[in-house]
N, C-alpha and C positions, 0 to 999 in steps of 0.2 A: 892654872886657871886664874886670871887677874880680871879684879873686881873693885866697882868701886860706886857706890849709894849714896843716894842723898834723898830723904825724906824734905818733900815741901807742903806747906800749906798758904793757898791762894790771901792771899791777903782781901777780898770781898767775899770769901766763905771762908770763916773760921772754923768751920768742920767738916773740910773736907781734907784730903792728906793725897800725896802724889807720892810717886817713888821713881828716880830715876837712876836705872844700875848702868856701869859702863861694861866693858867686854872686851877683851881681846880680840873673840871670834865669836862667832855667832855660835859653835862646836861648843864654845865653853859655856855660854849660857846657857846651850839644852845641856851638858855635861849636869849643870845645876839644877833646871829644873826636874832632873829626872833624878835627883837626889833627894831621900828619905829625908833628912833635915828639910828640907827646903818642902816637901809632900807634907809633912806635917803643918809645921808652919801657915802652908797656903789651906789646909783645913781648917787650923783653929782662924784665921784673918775671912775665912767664907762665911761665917758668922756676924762678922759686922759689919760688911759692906750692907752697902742703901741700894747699888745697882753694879749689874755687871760690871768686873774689871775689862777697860779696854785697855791692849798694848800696841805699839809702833816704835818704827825702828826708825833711826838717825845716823848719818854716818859723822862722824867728827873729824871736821876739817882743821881744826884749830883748836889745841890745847895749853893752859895754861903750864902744865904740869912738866917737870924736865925730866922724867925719863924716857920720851922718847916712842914710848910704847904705842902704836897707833889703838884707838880704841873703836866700838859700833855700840852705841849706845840705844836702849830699850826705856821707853815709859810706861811704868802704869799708873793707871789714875781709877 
């Protein structure tokens, strides 16, 4: 399951935070989110959101990275 995060925040609201994971397959992010780490995790983080999380998916046509790996990238904000 290859994975890979990035934690942002918008530069004209300093408090808000994004999160954008990348993905092998789409197989492997539900793999993860149907995992008890990650179940936990998204209970204690439901506590501080201000409004629902929305997600959407990206396909990655161009990466900077060299291994090659194609990835389908997911945001949430």
């Amino acid at each position: 399951m290859g994975r890979r995060d990035a934690l942002l925040m918008p530069l004209g609201a300093l408090n808000q935070r994004g999160v954008i994971g990348s993905w092998r397959t789409r197989a492997d992010w539900e793999a993860w989110h149907n995992d008890e780490a990650f179940r936990e995790t998204r209970r204690r983080l439901e506590g501080l959101e201000t409004a629902p999380a929305e997600q959407w998916w990206h396909e990655v046509i161009a990466d900077a990275r060299t291994d090659g790996e194609p990835r389908r990238a997911t945001a949430t904000r």
